[in-house]
N, C-alpha and C positions, 0 to 999 in steps of 0.2 A: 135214663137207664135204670136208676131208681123205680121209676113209677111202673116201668116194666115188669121191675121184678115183684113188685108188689100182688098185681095184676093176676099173677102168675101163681102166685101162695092163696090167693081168693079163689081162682076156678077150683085149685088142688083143693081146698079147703069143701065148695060147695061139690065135688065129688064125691069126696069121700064122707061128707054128711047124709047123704043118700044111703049109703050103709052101715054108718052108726047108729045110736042109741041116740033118744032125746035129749039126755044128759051131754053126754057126749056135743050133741048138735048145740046144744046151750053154750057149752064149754066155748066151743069153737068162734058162736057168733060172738061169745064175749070177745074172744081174742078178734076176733073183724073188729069191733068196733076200737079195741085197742090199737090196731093197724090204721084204720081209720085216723083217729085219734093222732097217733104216730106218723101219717102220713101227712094230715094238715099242717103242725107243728115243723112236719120237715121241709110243707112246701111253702107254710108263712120265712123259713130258714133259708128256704133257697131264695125266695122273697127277698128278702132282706140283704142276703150274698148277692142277687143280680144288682139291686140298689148301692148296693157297696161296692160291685166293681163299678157299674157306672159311675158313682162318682169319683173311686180314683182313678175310673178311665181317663175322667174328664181334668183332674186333678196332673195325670199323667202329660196328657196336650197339653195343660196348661205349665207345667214343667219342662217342656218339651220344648213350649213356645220362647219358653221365660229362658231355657237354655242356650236354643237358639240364638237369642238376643243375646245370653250373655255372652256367648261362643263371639258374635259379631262384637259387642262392644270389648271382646280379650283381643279382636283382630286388631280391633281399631285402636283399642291400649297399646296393645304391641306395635302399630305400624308408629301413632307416637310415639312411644318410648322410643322405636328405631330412628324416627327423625329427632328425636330429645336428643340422643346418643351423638345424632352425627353433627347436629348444632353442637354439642358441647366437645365433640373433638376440633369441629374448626372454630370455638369459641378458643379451647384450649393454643389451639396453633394460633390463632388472631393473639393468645394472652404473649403465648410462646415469643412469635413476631415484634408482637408492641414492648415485651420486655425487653428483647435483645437491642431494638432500636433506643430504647430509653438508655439504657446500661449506655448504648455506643452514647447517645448525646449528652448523659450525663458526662461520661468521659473525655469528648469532647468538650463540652466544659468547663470542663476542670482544668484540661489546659488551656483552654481558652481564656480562661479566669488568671490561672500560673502568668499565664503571657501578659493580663492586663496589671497584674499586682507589679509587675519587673515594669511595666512602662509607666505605673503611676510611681513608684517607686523614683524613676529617673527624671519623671513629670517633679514630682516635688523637688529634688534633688537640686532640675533645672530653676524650678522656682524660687528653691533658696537662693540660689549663687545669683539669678534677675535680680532677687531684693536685697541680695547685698551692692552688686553695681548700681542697682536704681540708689540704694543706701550713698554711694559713693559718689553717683551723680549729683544728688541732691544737692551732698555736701557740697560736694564742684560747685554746682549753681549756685547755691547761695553764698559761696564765696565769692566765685566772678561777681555776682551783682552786688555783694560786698565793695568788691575792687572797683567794679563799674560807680557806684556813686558815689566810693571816695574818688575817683578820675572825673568826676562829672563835679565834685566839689572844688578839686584843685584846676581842672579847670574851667571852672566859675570865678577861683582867683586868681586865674589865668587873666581871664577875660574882664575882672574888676581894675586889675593893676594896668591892664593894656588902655581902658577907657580913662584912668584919671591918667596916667602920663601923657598922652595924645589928646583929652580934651581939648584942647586949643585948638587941631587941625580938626577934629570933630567937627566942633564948631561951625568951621571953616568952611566942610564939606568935603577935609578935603583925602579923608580919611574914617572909613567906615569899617566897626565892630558888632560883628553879629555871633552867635551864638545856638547852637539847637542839640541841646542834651550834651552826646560828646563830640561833637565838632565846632571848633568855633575856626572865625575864619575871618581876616584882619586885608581890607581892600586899599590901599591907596592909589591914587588918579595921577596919568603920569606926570602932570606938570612938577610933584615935589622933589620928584625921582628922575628924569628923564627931559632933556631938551629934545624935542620934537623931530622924530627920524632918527634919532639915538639909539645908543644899546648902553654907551655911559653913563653911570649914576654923578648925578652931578653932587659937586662939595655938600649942600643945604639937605641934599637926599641920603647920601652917607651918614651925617648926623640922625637922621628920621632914623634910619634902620640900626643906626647902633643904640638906640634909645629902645629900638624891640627890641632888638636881642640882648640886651641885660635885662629886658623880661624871659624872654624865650629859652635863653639859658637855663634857666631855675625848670622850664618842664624836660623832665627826662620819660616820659610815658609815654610819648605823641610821637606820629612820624609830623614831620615837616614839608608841605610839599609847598612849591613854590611857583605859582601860575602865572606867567605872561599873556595879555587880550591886547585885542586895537579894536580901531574900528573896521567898517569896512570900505574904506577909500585905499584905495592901489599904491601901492609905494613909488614917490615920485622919482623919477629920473634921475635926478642929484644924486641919490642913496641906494638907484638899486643896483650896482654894481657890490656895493656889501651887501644890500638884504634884498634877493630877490622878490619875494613876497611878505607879506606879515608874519605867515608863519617863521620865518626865519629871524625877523623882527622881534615879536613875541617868546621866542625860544633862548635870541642872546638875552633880555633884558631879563628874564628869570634864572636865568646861568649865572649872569653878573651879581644878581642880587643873593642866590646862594652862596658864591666863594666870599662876599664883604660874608656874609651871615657867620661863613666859615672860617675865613681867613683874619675877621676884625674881629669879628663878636665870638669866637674861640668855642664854638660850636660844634659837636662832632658831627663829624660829616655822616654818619653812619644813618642819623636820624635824616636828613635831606632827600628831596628829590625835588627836581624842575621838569616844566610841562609847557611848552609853546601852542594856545590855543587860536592865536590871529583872530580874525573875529565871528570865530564859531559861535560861539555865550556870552551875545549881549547881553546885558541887565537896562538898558535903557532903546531908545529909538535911535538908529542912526541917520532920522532926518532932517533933526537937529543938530546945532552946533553942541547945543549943551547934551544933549543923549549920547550924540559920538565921542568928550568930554569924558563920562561915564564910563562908557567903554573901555575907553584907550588907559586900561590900569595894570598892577603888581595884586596878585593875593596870595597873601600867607595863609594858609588854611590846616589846621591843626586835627590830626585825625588820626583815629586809635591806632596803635601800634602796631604793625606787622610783625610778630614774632622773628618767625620762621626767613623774612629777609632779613632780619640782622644777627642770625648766627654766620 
């Protein structure tokens, strides 16, 4: 539009020189070439204005692009932030959740814990009151075995005094003392005691047994029991109208020898018992004269006290 106008001042110009003065026509060309002049300067200018918008044309697209992108990475910021946002509200709730359940199981517990401190509490409680009984037991025990081996000492002088006053039927055979911690237990063979088929202690057997029991006397600890045996041959005809079998046999002759025990030797009856075994518990063979011999005996057998039957 410029250059138009320009154009347009040069024709005017060579017009109206045709009717001026040389002067004049000088005047003019000078000013042409100052247009001239003026006109290069403004189209090196525009020059330079096209250069200049091209490059912040190009500056612009590149602005543009760079916008674009950043417009997309504001989308893409944002759509994470959106899911940041929504992670951290169900983080929040996951926190919310996990706290409430903590709070309950802390709570839980606690009384959980209340409840185990009252049970150890009565744990110890019970534990003392065990160590005081076991305390108590103890004592017990080692008292009984106290009492137990003075009983096992007295009778070992039980059992000392029974062998030297009977040594001579020892001897004999005919009269045997044995002994095992607290039991000791004193066998005579009926011959010293007993005529054959009897339940009578004879005169020489009465002596035997009053000679135990001013041993037997001096133990007040001991039950007393007093066992009848035979052998096992059948009780003859003569005699079984009294004693049907041995058992019956075996039953008076331990009877007998309790009341002497009790009635001679001033013995309380309290400590006694009698037991007819017939000849259940051999100690010998009965296929011998001498095994059956054996057999056919009285035992005193001295064995720890029954409390509870002598109240």
């Amino acid at each position: 539009m410029k250059m138009g106008r320009i154009l347009s001042i040069i024709l005017g110009i060579l017009f109206i020189s045709a009717c001026v003065s040389t002067s004049e026509h000088n005047a003019r060309l000078a000013d042409i070439d100052n247009l001239k002049k003026d006109n290069a300067t403004l189209g090196e200018k525009l020059a330079s204005t096209e250069s200049k918008k091209a490059a912040l044309e190009a500056k612009l697209k590149v602005a543009e692009i760079e916008k674009a992108n950043l417009e997309a990475e504001l989308s893409k910021t944002k759509k994470q932030r959106d899911e940041l946002s929504k992670d951290n509200e169900n983080l929040k709730k996951q926190i919310d959740t996990t706290k409430s359940e903590l709070l309950k199981d802390v709570s839980d517990y606690r009384v959980k814990i209340k409840g185990l401190e009252g049970e150890l509490r009565s744990k110890n409680m019970e534990i003392t009151e065990l160590k005081t009984v076991i305390d108590g037991l103890s004592h017990e025990k080692s008292k009984a075995v106290e009492e137990k081996d003075k009983a096992i000492a007295q009778l070992t002088k039980t059992y000392d005094n029974l062998v030297s006053e009977m040594k001579e039927e020892i001897k004999k055979g005919e009269i045997e003392v044995t002994q095992l911690r607290d039991k000791l237990s004193l066998s005579m063979v009926e011959k010293i005691l007993f005529d054959s088929g009897s339940a009578d202690i004879k005169k020489e057997g009465k002596k035997v047994i009053d000679r135990v029991a001013e041993i037997l006397k001096k133990v007040s600890d001991k039950q007393i029991r007093v066992e009848g045996h035979t052998d096992n041959k059948p009780i003859g005809v003569r005699i079984m109208k009294k004693f049907a079998t041995n058992w019956e046999l075996s039953a008076a002759r331990a009877i007998n020898v309790v009341r002497h025990l009790q009635e001679k030797g001033g013995i309380d009856a309290k400590f006694f018992s009698a037991a007819g075994y017939a000849d259940t518990k051999p100690i010998a063979s009965n296929d011998t004269d001498e095994g059956r011999a054996k057999n056919r005996r009285i035992e005193i057998v001295l064995i720890p006290l029954d409390i509870d039957r002598l109240k």
